[in-house]
Backbone bond lengths (Angstrom), bond angles and torsions (degrees), N, CA, C in turn:
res aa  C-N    CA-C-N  psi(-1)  N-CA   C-N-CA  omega(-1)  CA-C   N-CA-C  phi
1 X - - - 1.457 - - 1.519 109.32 -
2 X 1.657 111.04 135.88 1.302 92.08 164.17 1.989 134.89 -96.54
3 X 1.357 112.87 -172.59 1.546 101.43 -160.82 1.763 81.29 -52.75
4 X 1.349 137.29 -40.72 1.689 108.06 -139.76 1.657 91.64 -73.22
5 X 1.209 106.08 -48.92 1.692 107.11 -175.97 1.796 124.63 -40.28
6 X 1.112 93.21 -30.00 1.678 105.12 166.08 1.161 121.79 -58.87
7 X 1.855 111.65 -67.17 1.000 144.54 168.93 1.837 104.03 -38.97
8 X 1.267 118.33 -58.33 1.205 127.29 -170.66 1.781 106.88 -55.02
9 X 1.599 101.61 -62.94 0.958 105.48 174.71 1.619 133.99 -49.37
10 X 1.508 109.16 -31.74 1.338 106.61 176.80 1.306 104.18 -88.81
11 X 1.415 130.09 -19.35 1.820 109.38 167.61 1.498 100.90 -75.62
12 X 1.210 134.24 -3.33 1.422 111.80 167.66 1.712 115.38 -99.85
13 X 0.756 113.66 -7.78 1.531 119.62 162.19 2.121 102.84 -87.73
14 X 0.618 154.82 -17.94 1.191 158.07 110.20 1.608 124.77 -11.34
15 X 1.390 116.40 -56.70 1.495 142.81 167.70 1.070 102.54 102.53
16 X 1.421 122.31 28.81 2.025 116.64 176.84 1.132 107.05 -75.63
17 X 1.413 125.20 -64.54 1.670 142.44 141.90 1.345 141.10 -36.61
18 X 1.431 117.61 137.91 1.635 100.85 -175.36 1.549 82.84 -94.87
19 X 1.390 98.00 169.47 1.470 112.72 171.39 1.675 109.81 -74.18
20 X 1.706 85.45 144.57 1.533 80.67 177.87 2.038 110.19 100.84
21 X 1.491 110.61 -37.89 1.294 139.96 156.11 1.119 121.41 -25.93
22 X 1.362 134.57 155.42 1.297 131.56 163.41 1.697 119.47 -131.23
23 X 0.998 123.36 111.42 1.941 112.77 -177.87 0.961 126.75 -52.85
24 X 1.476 146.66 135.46 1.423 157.95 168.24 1.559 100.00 -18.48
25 X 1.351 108.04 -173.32 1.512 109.95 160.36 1.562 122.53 -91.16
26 X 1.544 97.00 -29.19 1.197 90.64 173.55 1.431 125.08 -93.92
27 X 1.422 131.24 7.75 1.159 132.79 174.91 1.709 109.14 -102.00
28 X 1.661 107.61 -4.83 1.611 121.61 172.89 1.612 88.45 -81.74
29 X 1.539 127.53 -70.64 0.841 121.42 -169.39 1.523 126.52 -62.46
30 X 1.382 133.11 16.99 1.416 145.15 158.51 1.021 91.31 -113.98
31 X 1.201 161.24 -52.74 1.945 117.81 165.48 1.020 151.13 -64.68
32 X 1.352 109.08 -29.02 1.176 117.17 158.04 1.170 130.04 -63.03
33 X 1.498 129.33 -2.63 1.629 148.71 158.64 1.606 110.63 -70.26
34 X 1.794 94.16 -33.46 1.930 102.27 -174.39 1.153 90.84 -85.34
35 X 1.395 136.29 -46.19 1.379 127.45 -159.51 1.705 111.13 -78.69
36 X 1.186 118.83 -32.10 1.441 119.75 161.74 1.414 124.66 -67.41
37 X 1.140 115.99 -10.65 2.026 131.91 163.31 0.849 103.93 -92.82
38 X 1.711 146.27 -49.76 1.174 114.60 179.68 1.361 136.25 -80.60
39 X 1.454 89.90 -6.61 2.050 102.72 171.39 1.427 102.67 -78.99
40 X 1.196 104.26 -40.45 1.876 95.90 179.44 1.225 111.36 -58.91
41 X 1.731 132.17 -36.56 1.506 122.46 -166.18 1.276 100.38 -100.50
42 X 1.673 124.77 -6.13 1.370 108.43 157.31 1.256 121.73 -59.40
43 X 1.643 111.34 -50.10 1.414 127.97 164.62 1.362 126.05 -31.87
44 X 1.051 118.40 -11.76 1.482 131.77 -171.96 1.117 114.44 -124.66
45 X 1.378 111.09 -8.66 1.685 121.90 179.36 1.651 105.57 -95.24
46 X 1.678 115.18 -10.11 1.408 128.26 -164.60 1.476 112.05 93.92
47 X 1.494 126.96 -9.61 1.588 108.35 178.65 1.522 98.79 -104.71
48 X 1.098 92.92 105.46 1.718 108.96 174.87 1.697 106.24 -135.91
49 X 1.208 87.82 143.04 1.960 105.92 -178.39 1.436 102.62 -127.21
50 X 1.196 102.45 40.95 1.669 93.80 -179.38 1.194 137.38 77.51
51 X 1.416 98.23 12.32 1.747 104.34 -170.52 1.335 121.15 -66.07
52 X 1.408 125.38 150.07 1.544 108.22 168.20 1.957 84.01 -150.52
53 X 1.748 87.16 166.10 1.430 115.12 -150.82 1.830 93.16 -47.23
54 X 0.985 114.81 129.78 1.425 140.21 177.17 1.860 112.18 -81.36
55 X 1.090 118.36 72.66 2.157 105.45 156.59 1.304 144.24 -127.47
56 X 1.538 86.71 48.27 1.467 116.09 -179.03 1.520 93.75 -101.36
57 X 1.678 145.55 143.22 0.992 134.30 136.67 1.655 114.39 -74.96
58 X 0.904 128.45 -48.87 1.273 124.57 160.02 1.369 141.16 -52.45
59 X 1.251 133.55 -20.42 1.683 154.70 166.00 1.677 90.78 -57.05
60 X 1.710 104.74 146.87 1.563 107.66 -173.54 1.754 76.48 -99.21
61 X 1.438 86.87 145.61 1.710 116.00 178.91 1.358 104.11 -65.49
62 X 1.101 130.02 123.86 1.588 136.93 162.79 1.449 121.53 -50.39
63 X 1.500 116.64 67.31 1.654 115.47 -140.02 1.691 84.84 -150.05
64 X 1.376 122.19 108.37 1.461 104.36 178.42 1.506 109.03 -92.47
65 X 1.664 115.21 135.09 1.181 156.32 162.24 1.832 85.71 18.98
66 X 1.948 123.74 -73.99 1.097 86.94 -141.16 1.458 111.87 -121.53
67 X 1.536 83.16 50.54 2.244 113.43 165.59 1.814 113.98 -117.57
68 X 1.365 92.42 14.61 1.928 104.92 -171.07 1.724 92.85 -89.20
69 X 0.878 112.19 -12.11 2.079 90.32 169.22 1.024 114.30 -117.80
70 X 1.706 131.78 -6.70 1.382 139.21 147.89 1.525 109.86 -52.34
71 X 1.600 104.38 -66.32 1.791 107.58 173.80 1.461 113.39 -33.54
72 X 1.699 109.72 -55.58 1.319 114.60 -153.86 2.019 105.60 -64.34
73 X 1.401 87.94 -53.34 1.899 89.05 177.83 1.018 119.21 -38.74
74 X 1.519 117.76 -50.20 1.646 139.86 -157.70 1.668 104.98 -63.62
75 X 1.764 93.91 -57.98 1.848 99.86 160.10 1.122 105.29 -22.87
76 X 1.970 116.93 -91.17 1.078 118.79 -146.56 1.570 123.64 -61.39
77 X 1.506 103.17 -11.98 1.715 107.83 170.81 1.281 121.88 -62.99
78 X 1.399 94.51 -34.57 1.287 129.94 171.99 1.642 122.32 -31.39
79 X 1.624 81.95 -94.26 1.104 98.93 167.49 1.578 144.66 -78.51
80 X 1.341 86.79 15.61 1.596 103.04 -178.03 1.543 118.15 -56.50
81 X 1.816 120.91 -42.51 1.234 144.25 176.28 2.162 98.49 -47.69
82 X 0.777 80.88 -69.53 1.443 108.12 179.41 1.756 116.48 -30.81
83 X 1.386 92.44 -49.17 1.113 114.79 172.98 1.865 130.43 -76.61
84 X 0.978 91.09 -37.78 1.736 130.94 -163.37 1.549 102.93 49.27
85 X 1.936 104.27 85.41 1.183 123.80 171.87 0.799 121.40 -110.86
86 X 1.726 154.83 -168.74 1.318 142.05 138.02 1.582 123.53 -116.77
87 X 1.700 74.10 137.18 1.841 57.79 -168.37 1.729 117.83 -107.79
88 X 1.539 108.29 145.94 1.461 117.11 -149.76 1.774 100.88 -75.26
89 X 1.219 121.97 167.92 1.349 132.98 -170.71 1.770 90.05 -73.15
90 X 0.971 123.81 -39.96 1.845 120.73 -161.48 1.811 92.25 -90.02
91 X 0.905 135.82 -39.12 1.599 138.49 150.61 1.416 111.22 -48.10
92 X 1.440 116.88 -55.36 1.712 87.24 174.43 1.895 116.93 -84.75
93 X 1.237 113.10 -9.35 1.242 114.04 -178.23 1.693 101.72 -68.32
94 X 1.273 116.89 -42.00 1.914 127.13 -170.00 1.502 101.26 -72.87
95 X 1.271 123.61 -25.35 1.303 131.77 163.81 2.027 123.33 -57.88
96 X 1.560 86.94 -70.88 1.700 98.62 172.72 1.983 102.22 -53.35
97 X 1.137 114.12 -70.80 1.557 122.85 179.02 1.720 105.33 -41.91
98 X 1.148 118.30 -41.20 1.873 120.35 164.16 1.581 112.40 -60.09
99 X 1.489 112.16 -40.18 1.420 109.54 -161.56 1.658 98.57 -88.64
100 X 1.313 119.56 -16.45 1.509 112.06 -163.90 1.748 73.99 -82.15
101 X 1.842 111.08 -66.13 1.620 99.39 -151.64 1.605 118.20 -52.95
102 X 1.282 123.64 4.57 1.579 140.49 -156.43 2.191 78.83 -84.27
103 X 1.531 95.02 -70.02 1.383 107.88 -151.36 1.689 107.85 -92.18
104 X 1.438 103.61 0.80 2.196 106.03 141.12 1.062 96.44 -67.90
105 X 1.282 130.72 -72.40 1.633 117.28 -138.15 1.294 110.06 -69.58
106 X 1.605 110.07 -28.54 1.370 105.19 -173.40 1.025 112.30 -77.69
107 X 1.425 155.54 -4.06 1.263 165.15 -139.46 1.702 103.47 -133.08
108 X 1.507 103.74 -43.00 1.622 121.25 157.15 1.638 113.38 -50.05
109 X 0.614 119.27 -29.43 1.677 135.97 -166.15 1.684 101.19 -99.39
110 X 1.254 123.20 -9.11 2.052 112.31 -164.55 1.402 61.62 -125.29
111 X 1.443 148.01 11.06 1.902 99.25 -178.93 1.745 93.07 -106.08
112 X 1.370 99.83 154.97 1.709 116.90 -177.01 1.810 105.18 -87.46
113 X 1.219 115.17 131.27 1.324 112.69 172.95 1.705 102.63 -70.97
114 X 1.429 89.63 145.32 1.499 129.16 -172.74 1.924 91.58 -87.52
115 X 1.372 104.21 134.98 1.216 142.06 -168.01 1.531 102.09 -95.55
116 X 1.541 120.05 112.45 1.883 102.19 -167.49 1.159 90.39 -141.91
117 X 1.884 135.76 15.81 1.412 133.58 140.63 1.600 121.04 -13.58
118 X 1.484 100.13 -53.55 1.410 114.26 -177.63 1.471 119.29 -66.61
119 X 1.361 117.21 -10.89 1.113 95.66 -173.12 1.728 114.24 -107.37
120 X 0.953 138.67 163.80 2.016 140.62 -164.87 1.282 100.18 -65.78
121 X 1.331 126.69 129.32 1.782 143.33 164.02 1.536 103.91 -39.56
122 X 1.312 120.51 -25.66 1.506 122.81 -141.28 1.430 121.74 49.10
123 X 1.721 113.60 -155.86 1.512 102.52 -176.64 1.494 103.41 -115.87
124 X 1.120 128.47 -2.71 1.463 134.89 151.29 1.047 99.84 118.01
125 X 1.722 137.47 -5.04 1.175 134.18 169.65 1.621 118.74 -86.81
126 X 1.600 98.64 153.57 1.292 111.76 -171.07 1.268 110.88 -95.67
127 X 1.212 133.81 120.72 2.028 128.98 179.18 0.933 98.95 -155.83
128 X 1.759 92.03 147.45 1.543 115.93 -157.07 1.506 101.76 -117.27
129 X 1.098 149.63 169.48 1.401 159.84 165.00 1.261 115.86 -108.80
130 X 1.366 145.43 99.16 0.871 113.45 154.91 1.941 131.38 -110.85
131 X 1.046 111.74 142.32 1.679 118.67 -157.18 1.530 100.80 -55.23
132 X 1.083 123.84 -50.71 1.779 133.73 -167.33 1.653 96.07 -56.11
133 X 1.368 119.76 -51.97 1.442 123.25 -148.89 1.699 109.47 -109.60
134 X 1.601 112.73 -45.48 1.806 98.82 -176.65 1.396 93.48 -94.77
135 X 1.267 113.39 170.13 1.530 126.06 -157.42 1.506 93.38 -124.93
């Protein structure tokens, strides 16, 4: 996606924009100021994908594929102030639920697979115990 399509998308989850819409220049250029702050203080929070300062509206956002509707909500929470929008309980809920799954995966992604060579094949059978009945 690129920055405007983001941008677009979160003023239409917002309701400034109809879908499908495109923002002025100057209402591209006030998000894309929010959306380049909040990647930076994500960046600083540890969920970073590599972002760096964004002022192209046209350049595709350095945002992989499947953190683009976490980003996009988070924008529009974002930028809601900015805007003077409000933002709805299921808009900020798709936001928080974007920002947690943003910073699983990424955290999913720094862990090293575990090495389990070491441990016995067993004998491939399945047995159960149970306390009442085997002794």
């Amino acid at each position: 996606m690129t920055n405007q399509e983001i941008i677009d998308a979160a003023l239409a989850k917002l309701g400034i924009l109809e879908k499908g819409a495109s923002a002025d220049a100057t209402d591209s250029a006030t998000a894309l100021g929010v959306l380049n702050r909040m990647m930076h203080e994500w960046r600083e929070r540890s969920m970073d994908f590599n972002w760096f300062t964004q002022d192209t509206l046209s350049d595709n956002a350095p945002i992989p594929v499947w953190a683009e509707e976490g980003v996009i909500s988070n924008l529009a929470v974002r930028a809601a102030t900015d805007f003077r929008a409000m933002v709805t309980q299921a808009l900020f809920d798709e936001a928080v639920t974007g920002r947690r799954t943003i910073g699983n995966t990424l955290i999913n992604q720094e862990l090293d697979n575990t090495d389990m060579t070491h441990l016995p094949w067993g004998d491939g059978r399945l047995s159960r115990y149970d306390i009442e009945i085997d002794s």
